[in-house]
C-alpha positions as a Markdown table, in Angstrom:
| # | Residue | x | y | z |
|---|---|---|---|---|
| 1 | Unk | 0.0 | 0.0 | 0.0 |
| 2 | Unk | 3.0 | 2.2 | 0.3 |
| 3 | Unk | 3.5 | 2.3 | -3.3 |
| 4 | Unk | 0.3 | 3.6 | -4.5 |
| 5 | Unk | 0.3 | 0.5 | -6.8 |
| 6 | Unk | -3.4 | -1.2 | -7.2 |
| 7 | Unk | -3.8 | -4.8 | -8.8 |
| 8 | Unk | -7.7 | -5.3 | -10.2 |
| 9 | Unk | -9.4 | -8.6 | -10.2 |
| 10 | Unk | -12.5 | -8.9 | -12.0 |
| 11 | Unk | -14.8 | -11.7 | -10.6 |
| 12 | Unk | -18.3 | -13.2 | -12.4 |
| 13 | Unk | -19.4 | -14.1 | -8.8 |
| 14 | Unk | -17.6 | -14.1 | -5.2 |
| 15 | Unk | -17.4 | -18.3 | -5.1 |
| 16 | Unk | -14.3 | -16.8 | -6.9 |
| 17 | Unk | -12.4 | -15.2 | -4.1 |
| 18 | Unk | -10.4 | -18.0 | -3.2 |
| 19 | Unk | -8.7 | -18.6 | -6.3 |
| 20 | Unk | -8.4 | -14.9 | -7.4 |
| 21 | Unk | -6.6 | -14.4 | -4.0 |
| 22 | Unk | -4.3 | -17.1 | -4.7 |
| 23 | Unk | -3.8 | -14.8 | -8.1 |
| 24 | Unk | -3.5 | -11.5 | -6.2 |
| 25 | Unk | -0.8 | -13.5 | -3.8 |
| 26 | Unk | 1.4 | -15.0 | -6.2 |
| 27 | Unk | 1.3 | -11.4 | -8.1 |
| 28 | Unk | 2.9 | -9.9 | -5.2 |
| 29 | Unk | 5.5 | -12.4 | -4.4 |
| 30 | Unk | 6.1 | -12.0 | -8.3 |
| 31 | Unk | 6.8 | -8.9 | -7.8 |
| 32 | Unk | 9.0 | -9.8 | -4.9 |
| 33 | Unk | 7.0 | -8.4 | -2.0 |
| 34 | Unk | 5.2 | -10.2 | 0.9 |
| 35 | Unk | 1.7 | -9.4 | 2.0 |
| 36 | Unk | 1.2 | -10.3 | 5.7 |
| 37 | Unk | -2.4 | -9.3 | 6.5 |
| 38 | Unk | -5.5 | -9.2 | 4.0 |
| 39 | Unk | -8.4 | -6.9 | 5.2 |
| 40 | Unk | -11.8 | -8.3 | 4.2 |
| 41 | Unk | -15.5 | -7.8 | 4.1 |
| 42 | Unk | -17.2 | -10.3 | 6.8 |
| 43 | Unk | -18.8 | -12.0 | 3.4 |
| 44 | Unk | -19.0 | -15.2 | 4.4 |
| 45 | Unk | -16.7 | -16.4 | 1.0 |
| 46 | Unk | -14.1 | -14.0 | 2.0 |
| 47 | Unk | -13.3 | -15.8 | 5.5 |
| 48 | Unk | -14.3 | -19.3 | 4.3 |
| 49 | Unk | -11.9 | -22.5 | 4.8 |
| 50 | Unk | -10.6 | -22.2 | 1.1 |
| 51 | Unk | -9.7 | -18.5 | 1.4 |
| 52 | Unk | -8.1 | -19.1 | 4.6 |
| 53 | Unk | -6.0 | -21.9 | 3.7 |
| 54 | Unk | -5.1 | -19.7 | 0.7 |
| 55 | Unk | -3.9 | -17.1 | 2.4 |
| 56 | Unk | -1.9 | -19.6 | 4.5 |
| 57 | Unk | 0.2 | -20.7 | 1.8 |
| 58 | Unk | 1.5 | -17.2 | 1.5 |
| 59 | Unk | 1.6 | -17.0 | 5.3 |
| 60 | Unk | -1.0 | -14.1 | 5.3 |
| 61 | Unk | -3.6 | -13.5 | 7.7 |
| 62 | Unk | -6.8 | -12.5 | 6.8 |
| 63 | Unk | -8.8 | -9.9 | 8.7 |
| 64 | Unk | -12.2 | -9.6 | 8.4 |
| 65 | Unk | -13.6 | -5.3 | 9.2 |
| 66 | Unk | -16.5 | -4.8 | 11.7 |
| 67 | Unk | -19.9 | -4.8 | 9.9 |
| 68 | Unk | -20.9 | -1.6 | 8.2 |
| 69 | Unk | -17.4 | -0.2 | 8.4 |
| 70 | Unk | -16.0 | 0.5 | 5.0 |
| 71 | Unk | -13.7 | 3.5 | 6.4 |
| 72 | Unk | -11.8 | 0.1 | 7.6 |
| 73 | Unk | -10.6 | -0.9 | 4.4 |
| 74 | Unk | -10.0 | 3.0 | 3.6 |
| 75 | Unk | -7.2 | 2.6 | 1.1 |
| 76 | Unk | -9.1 | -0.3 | -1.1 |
| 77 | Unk | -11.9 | 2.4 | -1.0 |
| 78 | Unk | -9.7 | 5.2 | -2.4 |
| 79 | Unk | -8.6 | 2.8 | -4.8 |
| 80 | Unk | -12.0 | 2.2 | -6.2 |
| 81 | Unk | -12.9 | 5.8 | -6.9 |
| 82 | Unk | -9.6 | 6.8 | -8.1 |
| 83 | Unk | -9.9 | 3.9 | -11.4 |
| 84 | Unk | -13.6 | 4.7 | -12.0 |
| 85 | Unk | -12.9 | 8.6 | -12.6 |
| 86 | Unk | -10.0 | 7.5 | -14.5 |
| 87 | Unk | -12.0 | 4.4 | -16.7 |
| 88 | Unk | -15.3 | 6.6 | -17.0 |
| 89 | Unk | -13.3 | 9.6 | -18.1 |
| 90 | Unk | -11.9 | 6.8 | -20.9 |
| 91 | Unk | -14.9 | 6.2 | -21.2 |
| 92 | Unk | -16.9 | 9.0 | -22.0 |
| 93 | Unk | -13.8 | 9.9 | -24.5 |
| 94 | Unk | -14.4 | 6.9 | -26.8 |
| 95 | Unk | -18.4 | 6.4 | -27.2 |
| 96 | Unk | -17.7 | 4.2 | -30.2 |
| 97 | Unk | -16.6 | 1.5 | -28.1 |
| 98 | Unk | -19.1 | -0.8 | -26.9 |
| 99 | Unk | -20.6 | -0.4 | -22.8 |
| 100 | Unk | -19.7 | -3.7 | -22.3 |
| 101 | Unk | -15.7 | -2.9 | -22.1 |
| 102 | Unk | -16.1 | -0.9 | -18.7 |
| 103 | Unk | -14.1 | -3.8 | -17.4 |
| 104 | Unk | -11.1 | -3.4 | -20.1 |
| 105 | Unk | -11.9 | 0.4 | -19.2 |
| 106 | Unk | -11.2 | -0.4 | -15.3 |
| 107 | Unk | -8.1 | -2.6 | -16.3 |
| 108 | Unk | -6.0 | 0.0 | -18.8 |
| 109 | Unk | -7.2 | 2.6 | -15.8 |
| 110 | Unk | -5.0 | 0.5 | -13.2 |
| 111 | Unk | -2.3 | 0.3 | -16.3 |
| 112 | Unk | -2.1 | 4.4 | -16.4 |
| 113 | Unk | -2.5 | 5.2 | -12.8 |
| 114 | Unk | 0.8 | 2.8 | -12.0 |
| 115 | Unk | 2.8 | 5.9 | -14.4 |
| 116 | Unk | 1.0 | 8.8 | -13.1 |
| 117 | Unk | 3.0 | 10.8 | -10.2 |
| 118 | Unk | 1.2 | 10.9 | -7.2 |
| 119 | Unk | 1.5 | 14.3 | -5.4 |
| 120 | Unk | 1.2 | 12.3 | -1.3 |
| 121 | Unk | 4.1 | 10.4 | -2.6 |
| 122 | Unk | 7.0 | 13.1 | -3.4 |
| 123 | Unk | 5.2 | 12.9 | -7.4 |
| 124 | Unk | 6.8 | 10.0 | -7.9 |
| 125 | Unk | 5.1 | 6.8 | -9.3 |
| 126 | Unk | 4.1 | 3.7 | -7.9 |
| 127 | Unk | 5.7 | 2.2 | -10.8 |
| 128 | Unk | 9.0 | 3.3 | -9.7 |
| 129 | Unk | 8.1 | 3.0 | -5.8 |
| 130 | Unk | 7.6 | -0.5 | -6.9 |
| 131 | Unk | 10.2 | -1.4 | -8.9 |
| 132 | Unk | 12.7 | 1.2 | -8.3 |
| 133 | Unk | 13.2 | 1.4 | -11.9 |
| 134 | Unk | 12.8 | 4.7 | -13.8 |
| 135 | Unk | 10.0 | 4.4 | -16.5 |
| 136 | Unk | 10.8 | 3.7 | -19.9 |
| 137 | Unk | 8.4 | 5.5 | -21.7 |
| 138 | Unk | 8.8 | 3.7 | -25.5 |
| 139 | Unk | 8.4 | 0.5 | -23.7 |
| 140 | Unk | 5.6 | 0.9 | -21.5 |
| 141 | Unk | 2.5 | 0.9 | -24.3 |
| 142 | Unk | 0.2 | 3.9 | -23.1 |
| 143 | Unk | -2.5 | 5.3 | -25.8 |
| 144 | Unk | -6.0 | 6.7 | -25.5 |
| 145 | Unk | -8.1 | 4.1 | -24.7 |
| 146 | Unk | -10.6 | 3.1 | -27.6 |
| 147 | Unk | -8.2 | 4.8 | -30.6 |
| 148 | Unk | -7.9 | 3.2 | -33.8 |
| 149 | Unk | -5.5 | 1.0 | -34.8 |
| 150 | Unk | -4.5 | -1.2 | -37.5 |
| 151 | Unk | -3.4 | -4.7 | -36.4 |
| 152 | Unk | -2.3 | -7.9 | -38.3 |
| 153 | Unk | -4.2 | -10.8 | -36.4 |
| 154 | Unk | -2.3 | -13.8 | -35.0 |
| 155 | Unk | -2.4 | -16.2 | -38.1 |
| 156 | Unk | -1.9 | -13.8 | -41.1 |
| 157 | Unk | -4.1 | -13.4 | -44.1 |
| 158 | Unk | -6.2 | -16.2 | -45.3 |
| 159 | Unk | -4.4 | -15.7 | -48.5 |
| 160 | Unk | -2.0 | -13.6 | -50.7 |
| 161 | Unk | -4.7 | -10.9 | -52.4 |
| 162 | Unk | -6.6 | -10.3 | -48.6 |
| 163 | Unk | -5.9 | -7.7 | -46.7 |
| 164 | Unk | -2.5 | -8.0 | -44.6 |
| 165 | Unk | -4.0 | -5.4 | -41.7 |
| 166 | Unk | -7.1 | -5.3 | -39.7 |
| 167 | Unk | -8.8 | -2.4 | -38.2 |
| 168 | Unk | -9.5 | -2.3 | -34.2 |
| 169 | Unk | -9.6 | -0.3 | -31.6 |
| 170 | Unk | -6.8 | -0.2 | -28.9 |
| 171 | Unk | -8.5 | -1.1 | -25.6 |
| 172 | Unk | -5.6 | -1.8 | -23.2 |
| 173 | Unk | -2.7 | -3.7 | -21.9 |
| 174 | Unk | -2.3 | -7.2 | -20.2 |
| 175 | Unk | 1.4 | -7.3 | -20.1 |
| 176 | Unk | 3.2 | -8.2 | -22.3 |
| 177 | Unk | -0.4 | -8.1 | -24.6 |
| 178 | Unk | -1.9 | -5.6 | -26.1 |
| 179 | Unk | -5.8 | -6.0 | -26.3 |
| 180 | Unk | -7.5 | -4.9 | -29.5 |
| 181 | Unk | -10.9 | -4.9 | -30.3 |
| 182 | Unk | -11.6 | -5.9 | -33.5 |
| 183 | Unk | -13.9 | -3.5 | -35.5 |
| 184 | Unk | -15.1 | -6.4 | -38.3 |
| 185 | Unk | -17.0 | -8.6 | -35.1 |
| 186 | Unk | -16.3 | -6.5 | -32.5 |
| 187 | Unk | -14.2 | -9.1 | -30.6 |
């Protein structure tokens, strides 16, 4: 939390915890940190036998808040409105792309805020808080979220005379991966 740094997990229902937990975890150590304590709603997934046994692999505690409490997990709340004014500011700046890539929206706004300077932390990123490397700005992939782009998909053209280049539009980064939609099927 020192860093500034925020990792995003999206979930189709909370049975998932567990497992994206494990995820979240192995990220971190990844990244050559430790978590030691994991601050939790008192959902009753979130302190179940799985989750706990989870977090004991990484020999992390988890620590469920009082009921009703969200100033508790302050910093995770923070962190929530500081990626939906980035993503719905993306947002509103690309009304071509389709409303079902809020999520991609969410994800690219996680990607951005990790280069931004952050003015409680000396202005300096929590990508180099992190990683103590200074940011190589060629390298690190960041656009406007939904501009166009011409791509050439994975397997080429079907054949010499079609088209070598596809149109899309850029909708974010899943290092090392850049995500495209595809403006033929919108995929």
């Amino acid at each position: 939390s020192g860093t500034g740094s925020k990792k995003i997990k999206l979930h189709a229902s909370h049975e998932q915890f567990p497992m994206l937990l494990y995820h979240f975890l192995s990220q971190v150590e990844a990244d050559h940190f430790r978590c030691r304590k994991i601050f939790v709603d008192t959902f009753s997934v979130n302190l179940s036998q799985e989750a706990h046994e989870v977090a004991a692999q990484f020999h992390c505690v988890i620590v469920p808040i009082s009921a009703g409490t969200p100033q508790e997990l302050a910093f995770a709340e923070s962190a929530h409105r500081v990626i939906a004014g980035i993503a719905r500011a993306m947002i509103l700046n690309a009304p071509h792309m389709p409303k079902n890539c809020w999520s991609l929206a969410d994800m690219y706004g996680v990607w951005v805020n990790d280069f931004l300077p952050q003015r409680l932390r000396d202005f300096l990123s929590p990508y180099f808080l992190r990683t103590g490397k200074v940011i190589d700005w060629r390298r690190i992939c960041l656009h406007v979220w939904g501009c166009p782009v011409k791509f050439s998909g994975m397997n080429g053209p079907a054949h010499k005379r079609t088209s070598k280049m596809e149109d899309g539009w850029f909708a974010g980064v899943q290092w090392p991966m850049v995500l495209i939609l595809r403006k033929s099927d919108m995929k």
